[in-house]
C-alpha positions as CSV (number, residue, x, y, z in Angstrom):
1,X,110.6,157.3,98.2
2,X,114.2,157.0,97.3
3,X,116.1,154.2,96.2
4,X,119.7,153.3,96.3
5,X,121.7,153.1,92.9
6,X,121.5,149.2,93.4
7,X,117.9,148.6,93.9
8,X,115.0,148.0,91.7
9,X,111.2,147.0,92.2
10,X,110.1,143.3,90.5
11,X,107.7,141.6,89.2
12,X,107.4,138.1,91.5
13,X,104.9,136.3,89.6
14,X,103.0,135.9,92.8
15,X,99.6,137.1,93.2
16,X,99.3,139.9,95.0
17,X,103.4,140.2,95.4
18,X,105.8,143.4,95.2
19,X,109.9,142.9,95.5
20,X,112.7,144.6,96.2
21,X,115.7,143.4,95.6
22,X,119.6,144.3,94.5
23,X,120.1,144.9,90.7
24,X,124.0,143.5,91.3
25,X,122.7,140.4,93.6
26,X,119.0,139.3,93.5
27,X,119.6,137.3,97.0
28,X,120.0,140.6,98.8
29,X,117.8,144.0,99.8
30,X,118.5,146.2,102.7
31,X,116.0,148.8,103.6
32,X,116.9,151.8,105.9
33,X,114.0,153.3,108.5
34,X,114.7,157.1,108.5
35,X,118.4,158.6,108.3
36,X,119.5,157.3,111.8
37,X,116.7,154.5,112.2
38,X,117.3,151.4,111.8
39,X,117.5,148.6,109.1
40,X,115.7,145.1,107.6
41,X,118.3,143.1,105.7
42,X,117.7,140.1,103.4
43,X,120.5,137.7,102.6
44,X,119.6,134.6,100.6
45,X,116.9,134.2,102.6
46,X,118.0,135.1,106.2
47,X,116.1,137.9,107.6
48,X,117.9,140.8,110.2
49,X,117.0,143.8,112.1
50,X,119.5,145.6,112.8
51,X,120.8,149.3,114.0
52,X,122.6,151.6,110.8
């Protein structure tokens, strides 16, 4: 697995939980599917698909 320069894994206090999120923003996490795929994006709670 690699991880971006911004990102960090977190403890949720929720049962059974794993995060990801941005060390410089909490509210956001963007992770990349393969180096041309695709990508899932998290905004302050708005969810995306999207192409890279």
């Amino acid at each position: 697995m690699n991880v971006g320069d911004d990102a960090q894994f977190t403890d949720l206090d929720q049962a059974n939980s794993m995060g990801i999120q941005g060390s410089n923003n909490s509210t956001q996490v963007r992770i990349k599917l393969g180096s041309n795929g695709g990508r899932l994006t998290s905004n302050n709670g708005e969810v995306y698909l999207g192409a890279c």
